[in-house]
DRENGU-354218 format. One record per residue: z, x, y of N, C-alpha, C in turn; residue number from 1. Coordinates in nm, 3 decimals. Layout:
BEGIN
n.c3, n.c1, n.c2, ca.c3, ca.c1, ca.c2, c.c3, c.c1, c.c2, n
Z, X, Y, Z, X, Y, Z, X, Y, NUM
...
//
This chain:
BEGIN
n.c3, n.c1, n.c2, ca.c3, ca.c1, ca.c2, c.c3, c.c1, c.c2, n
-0.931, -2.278, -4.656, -0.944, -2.299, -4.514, -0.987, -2.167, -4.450, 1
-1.057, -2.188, -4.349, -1.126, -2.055, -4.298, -1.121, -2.035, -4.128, 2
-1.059, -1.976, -4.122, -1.037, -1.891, -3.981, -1.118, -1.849, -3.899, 3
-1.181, -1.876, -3.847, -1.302, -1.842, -3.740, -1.197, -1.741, -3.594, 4
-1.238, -1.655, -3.565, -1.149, -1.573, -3.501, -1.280, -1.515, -3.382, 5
-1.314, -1.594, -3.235, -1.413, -1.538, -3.102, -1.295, -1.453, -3.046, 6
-1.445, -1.363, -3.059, -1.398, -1.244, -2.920, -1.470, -1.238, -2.820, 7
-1.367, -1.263, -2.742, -1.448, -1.222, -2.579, -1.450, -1.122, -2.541, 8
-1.578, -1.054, -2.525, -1.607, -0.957, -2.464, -1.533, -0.904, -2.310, 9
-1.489, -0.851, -2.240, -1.499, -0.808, -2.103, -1.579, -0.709, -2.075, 10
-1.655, -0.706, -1.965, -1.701, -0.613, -1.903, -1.594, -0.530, -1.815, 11
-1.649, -0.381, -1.845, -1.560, -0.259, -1.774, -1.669, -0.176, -1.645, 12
-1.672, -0.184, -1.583, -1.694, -0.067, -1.494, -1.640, 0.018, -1.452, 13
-1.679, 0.175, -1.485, -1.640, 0.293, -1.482, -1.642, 0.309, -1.238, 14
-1.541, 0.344, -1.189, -1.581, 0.393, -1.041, -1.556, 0.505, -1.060, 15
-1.681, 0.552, -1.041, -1.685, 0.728, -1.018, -1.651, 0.723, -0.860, 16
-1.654, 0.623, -0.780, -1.635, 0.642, -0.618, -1.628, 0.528, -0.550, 17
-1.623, 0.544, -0.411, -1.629, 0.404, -0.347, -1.724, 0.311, -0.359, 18
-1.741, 0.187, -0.414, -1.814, 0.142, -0.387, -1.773, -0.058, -0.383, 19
-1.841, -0.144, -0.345, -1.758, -0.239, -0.304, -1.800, -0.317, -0.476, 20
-1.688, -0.405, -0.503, -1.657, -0.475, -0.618, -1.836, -0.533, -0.619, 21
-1.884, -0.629, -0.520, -1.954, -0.691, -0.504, -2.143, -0.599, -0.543, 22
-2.121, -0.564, -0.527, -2.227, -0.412, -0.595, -2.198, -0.337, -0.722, 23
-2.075, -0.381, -0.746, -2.040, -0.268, -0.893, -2.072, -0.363, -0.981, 24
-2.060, -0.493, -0.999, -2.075, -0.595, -1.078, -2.224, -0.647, -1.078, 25
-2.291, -0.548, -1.041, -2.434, -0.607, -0.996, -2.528, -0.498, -1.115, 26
-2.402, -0.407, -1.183, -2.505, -0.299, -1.236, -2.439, -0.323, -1.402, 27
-2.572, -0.259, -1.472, -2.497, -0.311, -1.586, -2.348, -0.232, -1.620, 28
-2.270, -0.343, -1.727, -2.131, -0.263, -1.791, -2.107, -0.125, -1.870, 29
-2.017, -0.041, -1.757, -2.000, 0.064, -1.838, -1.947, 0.075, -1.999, 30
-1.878, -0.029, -2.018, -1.755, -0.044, -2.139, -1.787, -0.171, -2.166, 31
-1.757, -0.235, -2.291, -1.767, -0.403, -2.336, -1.604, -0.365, -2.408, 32
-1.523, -0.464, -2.369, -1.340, -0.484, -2.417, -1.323, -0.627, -2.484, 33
-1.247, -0.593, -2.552, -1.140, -0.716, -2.668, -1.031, -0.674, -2.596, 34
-0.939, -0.820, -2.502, -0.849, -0.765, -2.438, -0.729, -0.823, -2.590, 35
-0.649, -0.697, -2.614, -0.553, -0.738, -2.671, -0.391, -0.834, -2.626, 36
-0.397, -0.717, -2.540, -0.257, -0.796, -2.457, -0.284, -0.762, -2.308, 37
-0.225, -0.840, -2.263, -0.250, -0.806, -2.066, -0.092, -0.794, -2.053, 38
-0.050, -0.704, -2.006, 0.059, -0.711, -1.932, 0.089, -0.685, -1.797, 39
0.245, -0.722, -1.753, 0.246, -0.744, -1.577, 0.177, -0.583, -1.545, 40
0.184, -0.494, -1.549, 0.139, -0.350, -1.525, 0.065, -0.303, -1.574, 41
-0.027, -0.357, -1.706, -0.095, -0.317, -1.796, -0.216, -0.412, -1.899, 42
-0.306, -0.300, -1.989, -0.390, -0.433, -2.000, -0.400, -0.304, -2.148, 43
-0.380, -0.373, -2.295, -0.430, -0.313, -2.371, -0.514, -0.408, -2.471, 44
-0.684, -0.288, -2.469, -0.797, -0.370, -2.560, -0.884, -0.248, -2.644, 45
-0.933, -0.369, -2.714, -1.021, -0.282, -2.819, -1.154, -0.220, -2.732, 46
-1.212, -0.120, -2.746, -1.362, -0.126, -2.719, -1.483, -0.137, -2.824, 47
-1.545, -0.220, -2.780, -1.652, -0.280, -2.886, -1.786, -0.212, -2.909, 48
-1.783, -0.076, -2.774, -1.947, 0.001, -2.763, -1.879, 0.122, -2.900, 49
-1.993, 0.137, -2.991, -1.984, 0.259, -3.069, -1.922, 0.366, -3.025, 50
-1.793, 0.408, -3.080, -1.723, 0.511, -3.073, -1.800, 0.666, -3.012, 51
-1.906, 0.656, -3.061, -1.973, 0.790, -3.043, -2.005, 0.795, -2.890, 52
-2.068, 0.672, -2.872, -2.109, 0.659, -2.773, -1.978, 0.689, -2.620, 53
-1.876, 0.585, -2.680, -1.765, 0.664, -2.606, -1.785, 0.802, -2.552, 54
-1.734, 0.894, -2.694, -1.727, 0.972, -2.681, -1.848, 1.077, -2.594, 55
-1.929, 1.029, -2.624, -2.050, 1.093, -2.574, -2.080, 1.056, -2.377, 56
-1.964, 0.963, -2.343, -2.031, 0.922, -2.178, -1.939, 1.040, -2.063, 57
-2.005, 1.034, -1.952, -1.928, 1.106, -1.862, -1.843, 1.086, -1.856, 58
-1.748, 0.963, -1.819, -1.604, 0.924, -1.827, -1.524, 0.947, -1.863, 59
-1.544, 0.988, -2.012, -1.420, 1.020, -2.093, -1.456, 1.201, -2.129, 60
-1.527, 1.232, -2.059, -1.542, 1.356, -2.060, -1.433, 1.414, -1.940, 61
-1.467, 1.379, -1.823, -1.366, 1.367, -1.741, -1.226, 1.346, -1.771, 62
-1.228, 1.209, -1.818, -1.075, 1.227, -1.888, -0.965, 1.292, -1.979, 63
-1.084, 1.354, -2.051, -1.014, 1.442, -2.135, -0.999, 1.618, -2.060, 64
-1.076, 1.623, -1.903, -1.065, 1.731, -1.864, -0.935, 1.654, -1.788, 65
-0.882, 1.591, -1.767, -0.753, 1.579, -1.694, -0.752, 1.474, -1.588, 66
-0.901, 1.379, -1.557, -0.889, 1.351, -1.436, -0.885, 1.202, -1.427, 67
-0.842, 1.149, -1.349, -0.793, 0.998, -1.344, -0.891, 0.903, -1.381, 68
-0.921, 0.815, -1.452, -1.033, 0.741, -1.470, -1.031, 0.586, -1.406, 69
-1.072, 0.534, -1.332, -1.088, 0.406, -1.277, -1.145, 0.306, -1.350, 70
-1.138, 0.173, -1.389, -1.224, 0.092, -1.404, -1.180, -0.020, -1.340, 71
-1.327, -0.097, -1.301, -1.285, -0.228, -1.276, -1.323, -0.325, -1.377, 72
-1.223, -0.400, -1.434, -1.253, -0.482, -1.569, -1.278, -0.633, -1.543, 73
-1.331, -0.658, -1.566, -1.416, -0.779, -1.499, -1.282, -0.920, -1.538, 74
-1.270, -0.938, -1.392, -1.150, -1.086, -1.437, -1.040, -1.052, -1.373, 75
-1.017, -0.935, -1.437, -0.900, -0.860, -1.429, -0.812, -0.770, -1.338, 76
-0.929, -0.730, -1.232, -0.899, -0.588, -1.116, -0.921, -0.470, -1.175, 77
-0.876, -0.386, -1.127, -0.886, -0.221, -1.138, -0.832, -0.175, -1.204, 78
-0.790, -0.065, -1.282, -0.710, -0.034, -1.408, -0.792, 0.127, -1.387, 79
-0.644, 0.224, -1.470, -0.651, 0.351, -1.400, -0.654, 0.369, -1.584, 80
-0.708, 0.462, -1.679, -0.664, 0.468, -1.801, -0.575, 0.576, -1.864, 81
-0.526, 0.497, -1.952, -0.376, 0.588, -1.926, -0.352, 0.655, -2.096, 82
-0.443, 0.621, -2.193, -0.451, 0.630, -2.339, -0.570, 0.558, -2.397, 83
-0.650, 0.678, -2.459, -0.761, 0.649, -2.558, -0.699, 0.648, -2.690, 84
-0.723, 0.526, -2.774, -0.697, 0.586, -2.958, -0.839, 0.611, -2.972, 85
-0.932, 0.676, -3.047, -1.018, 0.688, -3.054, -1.075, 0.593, -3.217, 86
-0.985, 0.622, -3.276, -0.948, 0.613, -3.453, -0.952, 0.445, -3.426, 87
-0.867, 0.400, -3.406, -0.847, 0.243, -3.332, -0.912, 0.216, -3.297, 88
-0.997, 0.252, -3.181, -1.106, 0.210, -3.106, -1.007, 0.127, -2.978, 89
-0.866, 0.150, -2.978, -0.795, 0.097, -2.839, -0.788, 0.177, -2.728, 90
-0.792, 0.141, -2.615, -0.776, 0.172, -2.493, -0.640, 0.123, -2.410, 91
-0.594, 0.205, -2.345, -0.492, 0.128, -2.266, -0.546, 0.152, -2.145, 92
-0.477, 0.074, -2.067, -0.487, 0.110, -1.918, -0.378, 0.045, -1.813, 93
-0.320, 0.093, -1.710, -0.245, 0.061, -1.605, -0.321, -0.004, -1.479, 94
-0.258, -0.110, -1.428, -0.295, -0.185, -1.313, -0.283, -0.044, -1.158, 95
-0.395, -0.075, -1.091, -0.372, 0.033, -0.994, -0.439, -0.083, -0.902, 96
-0.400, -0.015, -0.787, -0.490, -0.031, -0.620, -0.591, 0.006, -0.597, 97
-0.732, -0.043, -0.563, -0.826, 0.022, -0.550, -0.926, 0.030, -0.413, 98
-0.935, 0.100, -0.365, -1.028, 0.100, -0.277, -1.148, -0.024, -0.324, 99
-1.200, -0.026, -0.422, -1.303, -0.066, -0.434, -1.333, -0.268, -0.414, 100
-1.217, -0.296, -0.421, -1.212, -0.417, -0.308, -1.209, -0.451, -0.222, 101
-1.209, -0.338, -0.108, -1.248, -0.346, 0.019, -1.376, -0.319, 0.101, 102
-1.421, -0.426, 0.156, -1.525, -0.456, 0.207, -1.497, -0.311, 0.269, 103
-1.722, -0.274, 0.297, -1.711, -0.157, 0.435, -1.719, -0.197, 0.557, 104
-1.604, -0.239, 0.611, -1.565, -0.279, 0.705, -1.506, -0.182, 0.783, 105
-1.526, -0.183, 0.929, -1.428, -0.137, 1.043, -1.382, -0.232, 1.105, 106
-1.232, -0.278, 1.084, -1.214, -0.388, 1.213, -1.126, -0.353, 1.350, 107
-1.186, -0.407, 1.417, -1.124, -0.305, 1.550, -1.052, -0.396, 1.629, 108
-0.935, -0.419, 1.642, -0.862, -0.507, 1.763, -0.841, -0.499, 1.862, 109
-0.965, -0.508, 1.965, -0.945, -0.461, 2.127, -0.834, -0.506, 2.187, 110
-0.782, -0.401, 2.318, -0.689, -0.513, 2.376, -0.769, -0.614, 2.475, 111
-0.727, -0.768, 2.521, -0.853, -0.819, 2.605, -0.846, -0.748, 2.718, 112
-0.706, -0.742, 2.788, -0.646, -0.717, 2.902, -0.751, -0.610, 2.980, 113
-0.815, -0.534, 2.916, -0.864, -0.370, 2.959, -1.033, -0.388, 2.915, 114
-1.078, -0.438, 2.955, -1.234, -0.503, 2.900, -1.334, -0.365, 2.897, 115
-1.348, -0.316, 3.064, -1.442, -0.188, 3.051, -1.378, -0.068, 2.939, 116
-1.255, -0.078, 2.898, -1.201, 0.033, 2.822, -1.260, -0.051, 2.674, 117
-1.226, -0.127, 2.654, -1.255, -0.183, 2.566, -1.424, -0.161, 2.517, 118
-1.470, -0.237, 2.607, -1.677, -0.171, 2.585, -1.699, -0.035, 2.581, 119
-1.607, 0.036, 2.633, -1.678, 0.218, 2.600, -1.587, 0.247, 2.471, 120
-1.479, 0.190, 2.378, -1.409, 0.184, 2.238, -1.566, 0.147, 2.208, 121
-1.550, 0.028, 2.186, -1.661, -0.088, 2.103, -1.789, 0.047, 2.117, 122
-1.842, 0.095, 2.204, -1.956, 0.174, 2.192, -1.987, 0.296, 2.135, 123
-1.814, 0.364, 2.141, -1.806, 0.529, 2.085, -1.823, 0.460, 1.920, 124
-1.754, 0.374, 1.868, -1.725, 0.318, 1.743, -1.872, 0.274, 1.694, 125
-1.949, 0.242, 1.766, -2.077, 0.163, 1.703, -2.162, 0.303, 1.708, 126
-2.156, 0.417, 1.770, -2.189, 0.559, 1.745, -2.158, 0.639, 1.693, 127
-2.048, 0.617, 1.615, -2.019, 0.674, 1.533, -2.064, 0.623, 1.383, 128
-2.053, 0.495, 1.388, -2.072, 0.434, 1.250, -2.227, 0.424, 1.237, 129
-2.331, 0.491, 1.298, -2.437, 0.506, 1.306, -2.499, 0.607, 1.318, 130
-2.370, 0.694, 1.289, -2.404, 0.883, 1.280, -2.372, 0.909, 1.109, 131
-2.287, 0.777, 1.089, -2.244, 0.754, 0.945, -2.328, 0.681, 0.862, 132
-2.375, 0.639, 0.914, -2.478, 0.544, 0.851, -2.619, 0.619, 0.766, 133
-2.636, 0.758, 0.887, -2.732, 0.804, 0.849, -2.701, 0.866, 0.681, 134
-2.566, 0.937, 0.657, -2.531, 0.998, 0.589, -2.514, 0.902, 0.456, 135
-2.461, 0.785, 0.482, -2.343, 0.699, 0.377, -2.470, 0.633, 0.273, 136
-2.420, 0.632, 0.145, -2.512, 0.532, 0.072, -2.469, 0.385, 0.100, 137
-2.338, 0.365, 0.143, -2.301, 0.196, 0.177, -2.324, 0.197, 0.337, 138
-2.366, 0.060, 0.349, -2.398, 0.055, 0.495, -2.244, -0.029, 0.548, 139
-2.184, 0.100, 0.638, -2.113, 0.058, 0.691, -2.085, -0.043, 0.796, 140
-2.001, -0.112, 0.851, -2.045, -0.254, 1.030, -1.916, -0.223, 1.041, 141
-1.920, -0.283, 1.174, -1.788, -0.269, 1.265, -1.751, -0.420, 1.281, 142
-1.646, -0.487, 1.308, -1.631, -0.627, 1.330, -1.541, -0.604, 1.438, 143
-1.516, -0.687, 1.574, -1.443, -0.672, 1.646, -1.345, -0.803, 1.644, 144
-1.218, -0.786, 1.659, -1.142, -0.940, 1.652, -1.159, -1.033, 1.801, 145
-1.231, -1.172, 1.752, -1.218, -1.233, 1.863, -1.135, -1.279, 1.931, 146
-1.105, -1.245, 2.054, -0.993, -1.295, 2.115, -1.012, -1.263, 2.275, 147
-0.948, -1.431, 2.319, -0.995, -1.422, 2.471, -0.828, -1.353, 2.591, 148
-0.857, -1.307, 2.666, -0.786, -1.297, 2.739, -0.620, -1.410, 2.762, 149
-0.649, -1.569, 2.727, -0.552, -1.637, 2.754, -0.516, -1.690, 2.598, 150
-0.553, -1.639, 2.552, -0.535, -1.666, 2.386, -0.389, -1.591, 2.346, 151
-0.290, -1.666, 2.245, -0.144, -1.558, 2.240, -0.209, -1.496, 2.133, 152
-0.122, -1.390, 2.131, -0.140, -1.232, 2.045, -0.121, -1.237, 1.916, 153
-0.086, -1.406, 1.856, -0.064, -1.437, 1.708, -0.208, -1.391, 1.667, 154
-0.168, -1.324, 1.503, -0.300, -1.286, 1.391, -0.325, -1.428, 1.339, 155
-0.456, -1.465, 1.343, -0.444, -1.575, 1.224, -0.443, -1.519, 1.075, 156
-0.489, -1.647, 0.985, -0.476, -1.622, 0.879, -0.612, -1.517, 0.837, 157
-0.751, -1.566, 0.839, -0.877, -1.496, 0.870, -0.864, -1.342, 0.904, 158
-0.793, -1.354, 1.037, -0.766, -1.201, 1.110, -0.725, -1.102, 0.996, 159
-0.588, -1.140, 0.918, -0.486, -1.109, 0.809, -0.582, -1.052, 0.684, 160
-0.664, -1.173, 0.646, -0.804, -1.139, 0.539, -0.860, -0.999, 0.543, 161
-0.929, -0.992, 0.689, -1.018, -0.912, 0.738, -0.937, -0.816, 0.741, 162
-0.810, -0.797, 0.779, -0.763, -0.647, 0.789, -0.684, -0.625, 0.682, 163
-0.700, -0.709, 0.580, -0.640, -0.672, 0.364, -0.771, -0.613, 0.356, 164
-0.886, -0.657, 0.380, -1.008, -0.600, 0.335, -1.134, -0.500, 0.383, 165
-1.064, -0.469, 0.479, -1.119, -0.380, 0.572, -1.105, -0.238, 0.571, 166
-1.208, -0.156, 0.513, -1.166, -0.022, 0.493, -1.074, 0.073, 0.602, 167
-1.119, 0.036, 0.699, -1.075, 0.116, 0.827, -1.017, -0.032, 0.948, 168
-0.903, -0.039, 0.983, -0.886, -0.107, 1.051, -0.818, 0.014, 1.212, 169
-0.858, -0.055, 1.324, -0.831, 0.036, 1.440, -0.765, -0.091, 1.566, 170
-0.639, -0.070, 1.607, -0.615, -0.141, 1.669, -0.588, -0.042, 1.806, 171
-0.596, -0.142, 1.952, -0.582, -0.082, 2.036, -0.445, -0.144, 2.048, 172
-0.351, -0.029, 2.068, -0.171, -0.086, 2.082, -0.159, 0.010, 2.225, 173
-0.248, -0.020, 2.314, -0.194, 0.025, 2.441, -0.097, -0.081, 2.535, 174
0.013, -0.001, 2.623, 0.075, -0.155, 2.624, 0.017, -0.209, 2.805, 175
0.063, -0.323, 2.807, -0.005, -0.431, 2.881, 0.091, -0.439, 3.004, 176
0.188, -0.398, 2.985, 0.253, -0.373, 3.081, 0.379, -0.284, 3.018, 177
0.445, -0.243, 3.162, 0.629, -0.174, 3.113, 0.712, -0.216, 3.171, 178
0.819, -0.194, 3.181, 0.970, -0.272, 3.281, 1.054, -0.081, 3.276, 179
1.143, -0.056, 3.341, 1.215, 0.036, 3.367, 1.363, -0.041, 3.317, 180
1.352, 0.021, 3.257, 1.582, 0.031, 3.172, 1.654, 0.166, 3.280, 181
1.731, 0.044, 3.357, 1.846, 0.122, 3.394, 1.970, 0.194, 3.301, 182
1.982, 0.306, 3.356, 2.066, 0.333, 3.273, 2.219, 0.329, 3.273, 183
2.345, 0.269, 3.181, 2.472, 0.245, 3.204, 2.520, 0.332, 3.205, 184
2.647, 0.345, 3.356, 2.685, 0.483, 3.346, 2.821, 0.448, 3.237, 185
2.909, 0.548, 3.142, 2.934, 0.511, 3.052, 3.132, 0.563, 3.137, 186
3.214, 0.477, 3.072, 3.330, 0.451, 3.153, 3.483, 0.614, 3.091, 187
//
């Protein structure tokens, strides 16, 4: 009887920097993985590109000078690497947080109450992100949250989305009104 034993490949992408998931997956794979085990914090796999080649990429040049290595592993999320075997050909890596799932987004939550304050926000913000623009390789936007004056101050669910995924979120928390607290004289 004979054992037929598929491996699935994963794709790895190396983030040297910010850039959004949706663009990193658009270029070819830094790494090809045999995931061995996934665990709740962790993900350990074989790598399937020639050892040399490993050895030979920027990445692990970096890593072996000391410095944190990112990947995003396709399926899987982001993973920080935490142990090369080289001999093995295994890799480990730890589950991390990454910038790189967040849209380049600014979302800005005007208050309604204050409208002309509000349009000269909305305008310094759209001048700025267009002084940034010149500079940035990602094209940054601003999104403003819609909301009318008689509308209550609940987030929806959408709103909630947009500001998990929003690089820069800016809310205006000026308040809308005050009351005066007397003070108890004490006995």
């Amino acid at each position: 009887m004979q054992t037929i034993v598929a491996i699935i490949a994963l794709k790895a992408w190396y983030l040297e920097q910010y850039e959004p998931i949706k663009q990193v997956i658009q270029k070819p794979c830094t790494l090809r993985l045999s995931r061995n085990s996934l665990l709740k914090t962790g993900l350990r796999a074989d790598f399937l590109d020639d050892r040399l080649e490993v050895e030979s990429s920027d990445w692990f040049e970096l890593y072996l000078a000391g410095r944190t290595i990112e990947f995003y592993i396709q399926g899987s999320g982001s993973y920080v690497v935490s142990n090369i075997d080289l001999v093995s050909q295994e890799i480990y890596f730890t589950k991390c947080i990454s910038t790189s799932g967040l849209e380049p987004i600014i979302y800005y939550c005007p208050q309604s109450h204050y409208q002309p304050a509000n349009e000269a926000i909305t305008n310094t913000l759209n001048n700025i992100i267009d002084k940034i623009a010149e500079r940035s390789r990602i094209p940054i936007s601003l999104e403003t949250t819609p909301r009318s004056p008689k509308s209550p101050l609940r987030i929806s669910n959408s709103q909630f989305q947009k500001i998990n995924k929003s690089l820069l979120v800016i809310a205006d928390v000026t308040p809308i009104s005050t009351f005066a607290v007397k003070e108890q004289s004490s006995l």
